[in-house]
Each structure stands twice: as C-alpha cells, then as structure tokens.
C-alpha positions as CSV (number, residue, x, y, z in Angstrom):
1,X,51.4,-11.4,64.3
2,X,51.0,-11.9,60.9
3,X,47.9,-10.2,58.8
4,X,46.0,-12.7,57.2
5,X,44.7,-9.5,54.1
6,X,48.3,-9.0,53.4
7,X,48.7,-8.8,49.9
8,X,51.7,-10.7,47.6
9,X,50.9,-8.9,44.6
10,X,48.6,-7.8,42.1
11,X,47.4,-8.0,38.6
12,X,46.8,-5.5,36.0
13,X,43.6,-6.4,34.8
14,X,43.8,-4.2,31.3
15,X,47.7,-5.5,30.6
16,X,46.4,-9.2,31.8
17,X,43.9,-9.3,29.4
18,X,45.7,-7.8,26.5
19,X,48.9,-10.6,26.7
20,X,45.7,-13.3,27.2
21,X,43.8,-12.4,24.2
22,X,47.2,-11.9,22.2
23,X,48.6,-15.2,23.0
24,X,44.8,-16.6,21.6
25,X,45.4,-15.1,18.8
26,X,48.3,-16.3,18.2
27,X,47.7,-19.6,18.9
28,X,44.0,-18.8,17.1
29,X,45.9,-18.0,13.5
30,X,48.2,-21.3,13.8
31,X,45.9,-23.7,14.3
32,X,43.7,-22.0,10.8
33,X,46.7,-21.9,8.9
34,X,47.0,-25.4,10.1
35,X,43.6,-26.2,9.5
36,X,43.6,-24.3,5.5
37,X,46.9,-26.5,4.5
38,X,46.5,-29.4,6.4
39,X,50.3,-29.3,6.4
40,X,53.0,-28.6,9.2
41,X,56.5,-28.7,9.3
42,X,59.0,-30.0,12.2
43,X,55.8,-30.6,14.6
44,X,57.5,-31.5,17.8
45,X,54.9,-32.4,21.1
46,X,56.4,-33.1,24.3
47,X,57.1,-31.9,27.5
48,X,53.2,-31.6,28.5
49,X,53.0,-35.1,30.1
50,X,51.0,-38.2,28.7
51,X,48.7,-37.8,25.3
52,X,47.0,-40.7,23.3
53,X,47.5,-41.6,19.7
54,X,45.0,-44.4,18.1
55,X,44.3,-45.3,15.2
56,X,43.2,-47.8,12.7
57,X,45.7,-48.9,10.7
58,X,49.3,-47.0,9.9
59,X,52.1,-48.4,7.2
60,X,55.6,-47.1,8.0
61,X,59.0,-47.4,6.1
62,X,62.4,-47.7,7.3
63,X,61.1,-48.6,11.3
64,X,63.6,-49.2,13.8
65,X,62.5,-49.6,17.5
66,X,65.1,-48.5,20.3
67,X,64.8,-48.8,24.4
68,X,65.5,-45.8,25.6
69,X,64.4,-43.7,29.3
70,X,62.5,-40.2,29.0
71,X,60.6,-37.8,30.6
72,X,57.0,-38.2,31.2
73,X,54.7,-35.6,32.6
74,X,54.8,-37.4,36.1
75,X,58.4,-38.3,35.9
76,X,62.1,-37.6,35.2
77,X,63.2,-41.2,34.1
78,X,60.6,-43.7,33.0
79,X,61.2,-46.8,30.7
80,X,60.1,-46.0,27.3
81,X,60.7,-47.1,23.6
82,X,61.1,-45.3,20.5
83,X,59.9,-45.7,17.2
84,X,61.7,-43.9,14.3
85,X,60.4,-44.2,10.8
86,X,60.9,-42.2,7.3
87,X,57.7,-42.1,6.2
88,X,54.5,-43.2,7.8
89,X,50.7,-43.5,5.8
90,X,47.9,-43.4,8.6
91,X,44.3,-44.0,8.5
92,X,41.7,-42.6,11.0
93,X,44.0,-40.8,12.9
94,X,43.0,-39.6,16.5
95,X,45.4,-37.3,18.8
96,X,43.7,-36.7,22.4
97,X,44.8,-34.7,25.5
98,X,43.6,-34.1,28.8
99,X,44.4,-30.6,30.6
100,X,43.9,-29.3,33.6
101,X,42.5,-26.1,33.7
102,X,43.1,-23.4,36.2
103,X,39.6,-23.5,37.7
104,X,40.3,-27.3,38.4
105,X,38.4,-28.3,35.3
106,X,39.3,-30.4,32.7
107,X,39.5,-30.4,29.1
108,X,40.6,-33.0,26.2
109,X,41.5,-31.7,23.3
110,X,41.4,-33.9,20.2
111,X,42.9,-33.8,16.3
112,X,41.2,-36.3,14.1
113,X,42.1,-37.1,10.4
114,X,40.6,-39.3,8.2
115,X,43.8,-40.3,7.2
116,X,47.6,-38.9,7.6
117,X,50.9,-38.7,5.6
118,X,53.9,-38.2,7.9
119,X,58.0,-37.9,7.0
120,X,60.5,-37.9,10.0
121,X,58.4,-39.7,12.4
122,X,59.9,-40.1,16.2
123,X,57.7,-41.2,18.9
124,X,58.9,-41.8,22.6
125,X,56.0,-44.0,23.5
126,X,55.5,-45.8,27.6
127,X,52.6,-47.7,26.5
128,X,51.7,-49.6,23.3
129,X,48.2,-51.8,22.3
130,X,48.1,-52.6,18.9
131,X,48.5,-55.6,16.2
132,X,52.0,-55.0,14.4
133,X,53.7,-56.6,11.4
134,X,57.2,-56.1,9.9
135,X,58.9,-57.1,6.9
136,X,62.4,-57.5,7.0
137,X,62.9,-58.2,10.6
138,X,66.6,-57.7,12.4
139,X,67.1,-57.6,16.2
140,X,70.9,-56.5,17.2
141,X,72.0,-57.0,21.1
142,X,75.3,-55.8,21.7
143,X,77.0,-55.2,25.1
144,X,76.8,-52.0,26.5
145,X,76.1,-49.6,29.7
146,X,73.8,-47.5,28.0
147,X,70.2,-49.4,27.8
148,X,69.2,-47.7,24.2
149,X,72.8,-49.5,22.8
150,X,72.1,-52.9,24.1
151,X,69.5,-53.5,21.2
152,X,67.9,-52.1,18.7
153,X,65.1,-53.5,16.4
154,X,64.5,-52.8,12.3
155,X,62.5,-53.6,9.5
156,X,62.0,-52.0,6.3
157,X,58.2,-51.8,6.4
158,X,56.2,-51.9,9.4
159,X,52.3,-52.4,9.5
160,X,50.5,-51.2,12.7
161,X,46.7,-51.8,12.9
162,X,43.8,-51.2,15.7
163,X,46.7,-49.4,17.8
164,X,46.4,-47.1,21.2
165,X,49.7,-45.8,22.3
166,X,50.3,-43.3,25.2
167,X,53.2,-41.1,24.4
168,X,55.3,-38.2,26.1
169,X,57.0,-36.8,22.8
170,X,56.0,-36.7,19.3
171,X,57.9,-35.4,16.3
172,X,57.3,-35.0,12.7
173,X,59.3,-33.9,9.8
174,X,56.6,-33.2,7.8
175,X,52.7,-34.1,8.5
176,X,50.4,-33.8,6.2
177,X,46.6,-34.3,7.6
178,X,43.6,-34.2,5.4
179,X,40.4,-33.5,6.8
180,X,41.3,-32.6,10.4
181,X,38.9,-31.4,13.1
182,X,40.0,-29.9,15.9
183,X,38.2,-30.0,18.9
184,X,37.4,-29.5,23.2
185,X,35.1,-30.7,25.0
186,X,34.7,-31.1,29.3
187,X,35.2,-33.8,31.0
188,X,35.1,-34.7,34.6
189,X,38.8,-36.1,35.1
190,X,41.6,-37.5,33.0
191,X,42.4,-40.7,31.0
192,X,44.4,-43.2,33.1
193,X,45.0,-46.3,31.1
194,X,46.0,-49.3,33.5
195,X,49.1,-50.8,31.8
C-alpha cells in the first residue's frame, strides 16, 4: 500500500530564492544594457516555440529565400522557409511572445522599435502575411533529395511592407533598435493564427 504523503523531494527555500533572484538579475542587467545602447550583437532566438514579428515596412539587401524543415515549439520537422539578408532597415518594429507561466498563467512579452537597423539577418519563418517586392528577381530549381537544394530564390533588394510572420528562430548579426520598449502584460491564452 502505497502512502499517498510520501514525499519525492524538497526545496530549499533560502538557496531557491537566491539562484531565482540571481538569474533576474542577470537577465535584469542584459536587457538595461540592451535598453542604454540599443545595440546587440549575434542575437539568436529560437528553440522557445512560435513568436510574432510585424511590422510596417522593412527594406533588405542581398535576400535569398530557401525551403527548408525546422523545429517549432510543437514540432520536430515542420515545413518552413528561410529568409537570409545582409542588411535589413525596419520601421515600427514589433516582437511579441506568449509564455506559459508556472501557475498556468500567461504572459506576452513584447519589443517595440520605432524603427530597426539589422546586419546578418536569418529568419526560419512557418507563416508569412505581408506585401513583398524584389528587385533583381532569380528563382534556381535544380534536382535534388534534399528539399532546401531543389530551389532557392534571390534578389538584391527586397521590400516587405504591412507584414505579420510567425517564426521559430531569429538571428542577427548585429541589431541596432532605437527607441525600444520592453514590456509584459497578462493575457488569458495564447496567439493562434489560423494559417
């Protein structure tokens, strides 16, 4: 018979708090170092499942646009594209996530710029709304097993306006953003956008 007070393990409530309040900190002085430059280097986001990108208008060099599979938060292997581009000018930038708290809660986090300057820019992205304009279009097909060699699209400018684009991964060289808020606020449950 099994005892139904047995107990698994415990907490230290004084060693809890410390590494809780540490790793605030932490976090606490990256985000105002962030938030005194406006600049970060190598920014890489992924791994955490789906976040939301929008914004008004963005004007990219050097684009190229590959098929690829990736990770998402929900699954292993999910069709996906990804957008490469060396330099990227964005206006009225807004980054948003939902998390689930350990309460059962939820949060959305958000980053908003009045505008962005970004070098290095790699986005895996599973869902894209937005007007778009190249210059310099070439599409290659060539035959191959492996889906992101079959084709590939480029253009030496690209022009993305009134965009949302849900994303698993997200890396920059170099971002600059100028005038960024960061921000939480509650919600009762998560952003699903019907594709």
């Amino acid at each position: 018979m099994k005892d139904s007070n047995a107990r698994v393990g415990n907490t230290i409530k004084k060693k809890f708090f410390i590494a809780f309040l540490t790793g605030f900190l932490a976090l606490g002085g990256i985000v105002g170092i962030f938030g005194l430059t406006g600049t970060a280097f190598a920014m890489p986001l992924g791994g955490m499942g789906d976040f939301y990108v929008e914004f008004e208008e963005l004007n990219g060099t050097n684009f190229e646009f590959i098929p690829k599979t990736g990770e998402t938060g929900n699954s292993d292997s999910k069709p996906m594209v990804r957008n490469k581009m060396d330099s990227a000018d964005i206006s009225k930038l807004h980054i948003y996530k939902d998390l689930k708290l350990p309460t059962g809660n939820w949060v959305r986090v958000h980053i908003k710029a009045p505008s962005a300057s970004i070098n290095g820019l790699i986005q895996d992205a599973r869902f894209i709304d937005a007007n778009l304009s190249f210059e310099e279009l070439s599409i290659e097909e060539k035959n191959s097993k492996d889906i992101t060699e079959n084709w590939t699209q480029n253009a030496s400018t690209v022009s993305i306006t009134n965009a949302t684009i849900v994303t698993d991964y997200l890396f920059q060289s170099m971002v600059s953003l100028d005038g960024a808020k960061i921000s939480m606020e509650r919600i009762d449950e998560p952003k699903i956008l019907q594709e």
